[in-house]
C-alpha positions as CSV (number, residue, x, y, z in Angstrom):
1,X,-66.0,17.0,-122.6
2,X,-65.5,13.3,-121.7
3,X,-68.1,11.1,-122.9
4,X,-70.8,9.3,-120.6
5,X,-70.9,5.9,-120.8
6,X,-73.9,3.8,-121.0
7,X,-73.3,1.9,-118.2
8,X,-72.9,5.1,-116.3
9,X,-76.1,6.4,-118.4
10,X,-78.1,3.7,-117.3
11,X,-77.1,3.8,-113.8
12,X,-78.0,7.5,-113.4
13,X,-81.4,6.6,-114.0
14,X,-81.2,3.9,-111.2
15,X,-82.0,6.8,-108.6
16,X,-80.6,10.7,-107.6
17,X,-77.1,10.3,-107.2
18,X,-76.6,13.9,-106.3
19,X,-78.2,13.3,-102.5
20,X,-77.0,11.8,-99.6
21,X,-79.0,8.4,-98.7
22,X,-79.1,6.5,-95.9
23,X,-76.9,3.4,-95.7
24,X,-79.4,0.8,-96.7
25,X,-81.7,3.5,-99.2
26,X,-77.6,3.7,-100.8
27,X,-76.5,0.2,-100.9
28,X,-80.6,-0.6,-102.5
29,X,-79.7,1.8,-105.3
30,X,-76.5,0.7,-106.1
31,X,-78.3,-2.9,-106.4
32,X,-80.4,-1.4,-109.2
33,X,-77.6,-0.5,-111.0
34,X,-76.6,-2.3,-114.0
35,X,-74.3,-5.2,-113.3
36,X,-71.2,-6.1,-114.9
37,X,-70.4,-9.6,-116.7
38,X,-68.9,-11.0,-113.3
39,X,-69.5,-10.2,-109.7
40,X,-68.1,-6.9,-108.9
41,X,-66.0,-5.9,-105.4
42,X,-68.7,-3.6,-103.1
43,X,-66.3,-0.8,-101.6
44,X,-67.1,1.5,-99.0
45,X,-65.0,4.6,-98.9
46,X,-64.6,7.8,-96.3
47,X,-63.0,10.9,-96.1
48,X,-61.6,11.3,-92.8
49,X,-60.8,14.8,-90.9
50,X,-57.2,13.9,-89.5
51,X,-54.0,15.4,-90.8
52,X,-52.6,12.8,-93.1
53,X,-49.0,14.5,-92.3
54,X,-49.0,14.0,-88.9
55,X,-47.5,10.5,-88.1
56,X,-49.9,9.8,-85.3
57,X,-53.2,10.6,-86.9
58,X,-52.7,7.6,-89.0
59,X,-55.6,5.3,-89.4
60,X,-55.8,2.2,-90.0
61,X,-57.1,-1.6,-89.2
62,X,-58.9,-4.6,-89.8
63,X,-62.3,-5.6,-90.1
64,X,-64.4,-8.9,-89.4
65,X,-67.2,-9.1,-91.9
66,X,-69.8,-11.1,-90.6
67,X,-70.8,-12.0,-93.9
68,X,-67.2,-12.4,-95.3
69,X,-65.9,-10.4,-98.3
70,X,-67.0,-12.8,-101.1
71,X,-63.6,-13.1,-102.2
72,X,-61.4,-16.3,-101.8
73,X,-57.9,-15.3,-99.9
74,X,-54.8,-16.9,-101.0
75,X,-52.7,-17.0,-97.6
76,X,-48.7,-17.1,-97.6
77,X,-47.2,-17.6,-94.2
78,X,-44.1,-16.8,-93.6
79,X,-43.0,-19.6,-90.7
80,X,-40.4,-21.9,-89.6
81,X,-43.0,-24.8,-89.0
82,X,-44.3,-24.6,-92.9
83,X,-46.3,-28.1,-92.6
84,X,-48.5,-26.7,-89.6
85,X,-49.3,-23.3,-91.4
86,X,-50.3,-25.6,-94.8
87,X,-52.1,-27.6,-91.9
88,X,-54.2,-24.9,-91.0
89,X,-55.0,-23.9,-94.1
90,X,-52.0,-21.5,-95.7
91,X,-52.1,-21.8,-99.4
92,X,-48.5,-21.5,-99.0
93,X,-46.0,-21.9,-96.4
94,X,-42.4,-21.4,-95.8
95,X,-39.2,-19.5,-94.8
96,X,-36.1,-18.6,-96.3
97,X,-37.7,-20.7,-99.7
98,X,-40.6,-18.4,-100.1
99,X,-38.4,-15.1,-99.4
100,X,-36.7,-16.0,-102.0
101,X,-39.4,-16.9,-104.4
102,X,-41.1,-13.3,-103.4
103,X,-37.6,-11.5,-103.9
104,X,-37.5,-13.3,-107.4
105,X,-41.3,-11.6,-108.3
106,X,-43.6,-14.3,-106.9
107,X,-46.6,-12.7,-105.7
108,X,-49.7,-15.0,-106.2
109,X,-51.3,-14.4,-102.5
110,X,-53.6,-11.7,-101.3
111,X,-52.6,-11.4,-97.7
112,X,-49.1,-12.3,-96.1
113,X,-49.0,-13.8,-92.6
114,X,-45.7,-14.4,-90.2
115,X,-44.9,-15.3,-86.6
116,X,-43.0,-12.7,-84.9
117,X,-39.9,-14.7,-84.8
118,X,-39.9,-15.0,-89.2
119,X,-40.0,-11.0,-89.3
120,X,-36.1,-10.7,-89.2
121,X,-35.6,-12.4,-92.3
122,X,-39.4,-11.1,-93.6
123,X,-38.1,-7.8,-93.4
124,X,-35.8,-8.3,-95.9
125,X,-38.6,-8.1,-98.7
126,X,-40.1,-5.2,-97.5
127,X,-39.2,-3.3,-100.3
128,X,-41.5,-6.0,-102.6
129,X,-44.5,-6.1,-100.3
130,X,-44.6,-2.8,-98.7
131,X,-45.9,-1.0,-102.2
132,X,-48.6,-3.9,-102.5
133,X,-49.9,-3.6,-98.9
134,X,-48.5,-7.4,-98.4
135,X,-46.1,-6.4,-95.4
136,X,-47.1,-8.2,-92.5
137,X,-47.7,-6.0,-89.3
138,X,-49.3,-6.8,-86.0
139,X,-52.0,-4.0,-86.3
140,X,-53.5,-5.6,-89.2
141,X,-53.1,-9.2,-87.2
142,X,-50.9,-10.6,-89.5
143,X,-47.6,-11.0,-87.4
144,X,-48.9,-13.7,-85.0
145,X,-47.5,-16.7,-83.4
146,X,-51.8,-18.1,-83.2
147,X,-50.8,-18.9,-87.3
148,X,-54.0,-21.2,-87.3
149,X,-56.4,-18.1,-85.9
150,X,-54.8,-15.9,-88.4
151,X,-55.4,-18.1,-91.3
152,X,-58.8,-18.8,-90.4
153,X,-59.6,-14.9,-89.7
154,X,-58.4,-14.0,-93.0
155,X,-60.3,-16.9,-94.6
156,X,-63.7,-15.8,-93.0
157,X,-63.6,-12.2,-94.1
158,X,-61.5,-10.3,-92.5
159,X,-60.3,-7.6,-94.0
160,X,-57.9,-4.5,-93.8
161,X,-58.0,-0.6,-94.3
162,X,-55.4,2.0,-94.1
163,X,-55.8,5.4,-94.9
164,X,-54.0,7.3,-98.1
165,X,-51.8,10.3,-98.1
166,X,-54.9,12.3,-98.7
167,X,-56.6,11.4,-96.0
168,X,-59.1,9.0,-97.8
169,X,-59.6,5.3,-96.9
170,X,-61.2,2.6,-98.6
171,X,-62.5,-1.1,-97.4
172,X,-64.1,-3.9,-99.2
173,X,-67.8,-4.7,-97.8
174,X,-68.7,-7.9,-100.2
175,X,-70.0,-9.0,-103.5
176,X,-72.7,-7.6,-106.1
177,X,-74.2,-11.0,-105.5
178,X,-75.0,-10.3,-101.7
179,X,-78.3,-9.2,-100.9
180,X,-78.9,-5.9,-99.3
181,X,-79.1,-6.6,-95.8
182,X,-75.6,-9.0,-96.0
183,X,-74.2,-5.5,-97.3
184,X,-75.9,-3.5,-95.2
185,X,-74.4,-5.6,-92.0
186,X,-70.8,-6.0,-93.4
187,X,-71.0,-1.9,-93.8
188,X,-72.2,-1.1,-90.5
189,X,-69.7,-3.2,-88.9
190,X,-66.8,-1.8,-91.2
191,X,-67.8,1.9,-90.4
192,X,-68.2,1.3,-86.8
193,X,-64.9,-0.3,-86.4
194,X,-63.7,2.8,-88.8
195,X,-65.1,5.3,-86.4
196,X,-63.2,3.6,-83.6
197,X,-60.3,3.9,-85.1
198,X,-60.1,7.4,-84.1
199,X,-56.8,8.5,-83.2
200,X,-56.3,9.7,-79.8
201,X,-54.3,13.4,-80.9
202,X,-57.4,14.1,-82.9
203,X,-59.2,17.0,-81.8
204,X,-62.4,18.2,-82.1
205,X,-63.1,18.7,-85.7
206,X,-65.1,15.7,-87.9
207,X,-63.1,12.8,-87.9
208,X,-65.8,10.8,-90.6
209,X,-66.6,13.8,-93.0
210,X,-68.2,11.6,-95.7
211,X,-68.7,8.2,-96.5
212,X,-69.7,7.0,-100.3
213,X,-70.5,3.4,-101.4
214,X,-69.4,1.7,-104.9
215,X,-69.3,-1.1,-106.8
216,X,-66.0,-2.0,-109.2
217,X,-67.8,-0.7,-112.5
218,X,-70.8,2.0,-110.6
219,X,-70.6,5.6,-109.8
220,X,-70.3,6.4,-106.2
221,X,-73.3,6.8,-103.7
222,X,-73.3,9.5,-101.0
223,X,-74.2,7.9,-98.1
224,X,-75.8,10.8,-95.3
225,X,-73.3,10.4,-92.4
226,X,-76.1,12.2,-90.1
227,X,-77.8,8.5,-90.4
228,X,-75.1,6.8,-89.2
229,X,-74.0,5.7,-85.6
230,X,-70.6,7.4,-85.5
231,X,-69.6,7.2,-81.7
């Protein structure tokens, strides 16, 4: 038998982790949970009812937190006009220089932007940033000839989600550091825009069948999808 830690010890006492809670009751007792040394990533997870094998019940999206992520996003944009991308905020900014660089191992940026023209040669990398959920695609908004509005979206919080082979999908809601209501906001928004993410050949059944909210270094708390505005 695997031994409890005390961190998971401690949290355990923080409140009944065995029930379903409503969204704010779960993000409050997470938020009594002992915190770690630096200011953990708040996920929110779900297990959705589609067929993961079936090519178009694939979910996935973005997500505008209105209180941002808490994270700060290192931009690459793949463009031919690199000075107006740096311009508009791109960390870095280039063409046939940072494909290189990437196909060399580079990969110091959280989110990869390019204009629809800068795919052809974009796609050549695929093979780097594909595994690392860096390939640009226009249903996350990150293939875009509005380069400044993408930068700036990414900047403010927004944030993507794609379900796994199992079905399972997992999106970042904010910081330890946020107080309850800034959580409770960014995770309403992110499971409303979850839940409309439906896909159209799913039928009947329960597309959100549970949702559970976590901190990098807590245990998981149920959250009671009866409480939640689903439609």
């Amino acid at each position: 038998m695997s031994k409890i830690s005390k961190r998971m010890q401690s949290a355990a006492q923080a409140g009944d982790l065995a029930a379903a809670h409503g969204l704010q009751d779960a993000i409050e007792l997470l938020q009594k949970m002992p915190a770690a040394k630096f200011d953990e990533t708040v996920e929110l997870y779900a297990r959705l009812g589609v067929n993961p094998k079936q090519s178009d019940q694939m979910v996935r999206g973005t997500v505008s937190l209105p209180n941002g992520s808490g994270k700060k996003v290192t931009v690459a944009v793949f463009t031919e006009d690199a000075q107006a991308a740096l311009d508009a905020g791109a960390d870095y900014a280039g063409m046939d220089d940072l494909i290189t660089k990437v196909s060399e191992g580079w990969m110091d940026f959280d989110v990869a932007i390019a204009t629809p023209s800068a795919m052809k040669e974009v796609r050549k990398i695929a093979r780097v940033l594909g595994p690392r959920g860096l390939m640009p695609n226009p249903k996350s908004g990150t293939v875009t000839d509005d380069i400044a509005s993408g930068i700036q979206e990414v900047k403010a919080g927004r944030v993507e989600f794609k379900m796994d082979k199992t079905a399972n999908l997992a999106v970042v809601v904010g910081k330890r550091s946020f107080s309850v209501d800034q959580l409770v906001q960014n995770a309403t928004t992110a499971i409303d825009v979850i839940a409309k993410a439906k896909p159209e050949s799913f039928k009947g059944g329960v597309f959100i069948k549970s949702v559970t909210i976590s901190s990098t270094m807590s245990p998981g708390v149920k959250v009671d999808t009866k409480t939640l505005s689903l439609n």
